[in-house]
N, C-alpha and C positions, 0 to 999 in steps of 0.2 A: 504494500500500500504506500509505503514513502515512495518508493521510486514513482508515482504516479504524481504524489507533492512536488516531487523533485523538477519533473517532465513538466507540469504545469506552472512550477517556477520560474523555467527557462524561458515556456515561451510567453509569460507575463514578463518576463526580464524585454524577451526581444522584441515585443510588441511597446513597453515603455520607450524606448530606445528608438524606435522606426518611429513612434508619433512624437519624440523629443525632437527628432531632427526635422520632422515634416512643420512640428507649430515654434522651431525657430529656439528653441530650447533645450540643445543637445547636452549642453554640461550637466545644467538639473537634472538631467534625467539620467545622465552619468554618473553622477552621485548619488541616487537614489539607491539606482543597480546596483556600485559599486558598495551602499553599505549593505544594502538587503542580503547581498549574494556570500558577503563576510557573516551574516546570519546564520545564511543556510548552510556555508561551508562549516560552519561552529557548531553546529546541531547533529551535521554527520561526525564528526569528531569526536563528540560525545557521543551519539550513537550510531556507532557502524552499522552500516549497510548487511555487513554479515558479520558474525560471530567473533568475535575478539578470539587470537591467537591461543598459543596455552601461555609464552611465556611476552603479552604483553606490559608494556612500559606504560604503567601510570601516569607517571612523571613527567616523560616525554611527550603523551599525549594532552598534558594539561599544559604542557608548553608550548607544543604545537596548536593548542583552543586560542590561548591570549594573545600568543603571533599574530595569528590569525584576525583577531579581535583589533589588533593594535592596527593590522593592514587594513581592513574593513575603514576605522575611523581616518589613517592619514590618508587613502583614496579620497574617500569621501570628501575630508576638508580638504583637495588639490583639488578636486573637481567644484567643490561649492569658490573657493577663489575664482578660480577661472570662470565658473560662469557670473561671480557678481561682477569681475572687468571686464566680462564679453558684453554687459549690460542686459543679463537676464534677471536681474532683480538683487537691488540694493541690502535686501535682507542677506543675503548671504554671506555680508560682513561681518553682521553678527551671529551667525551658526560657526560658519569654518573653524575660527579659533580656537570653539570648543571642540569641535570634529580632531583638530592638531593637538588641543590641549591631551585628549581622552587617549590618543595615539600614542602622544609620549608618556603617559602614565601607563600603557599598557606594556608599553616596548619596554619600561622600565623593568616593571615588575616581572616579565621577563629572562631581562637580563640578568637578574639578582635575586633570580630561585636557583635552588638547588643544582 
């Protein structure tokens, strides 16, 4: 049954994306993708697709979640810049930072486990 979430995520991804660029607002909707899709990549992460190894890594896998998590939000805030200078809406000035800010606290926490 996920793999049908999965299939219907992609092509609500690619149908956002084809009418981002058709109403002139391809970054928004590059950013949107880009965080949602770090969602979905986080969710299989935590739950596999199929059955965890015998001898899987915890650790590694919680490390590979917040990467993940950390990517998701600095896409996200490079895409919200770019589209508030391309002139697709002044608000994105104030998302991104937090999109950046949320990035580098991930990336952190990260880098300083285990």
């Amino acid at each position: 049954m996920r793999s049908f979430w999965l299939a219907l995520f992609a092509f609500g991804a690619a149908t956002i994306l084809l009418f981002g660029w058709q109403d002139g607002v391809p970054f928004t909707a590059a950013a949107f993708v880009t965080f949602f899709a770090s969602r979905v990549w986080r969710s299989v992460i935590k739950r596999p697709l199929t059955a965890p190894a015998a001898g899987d890594d915890r650790v590694a896998r919680a490390n590979r979640f917040i990467m993940v998590t950390a990517a998701g939000y600095f896409g996200a805030g490079v895409f919200a810049y770019v589209a508030a200078f391309a002139g697709e809406g002044p608000e994105w000035l104030y998302v991104a930072p937090c999109f950046l800010i949320m990035g580098a606290v991930n990336f952190y926490i990260a880098t300083r486990s285990v």
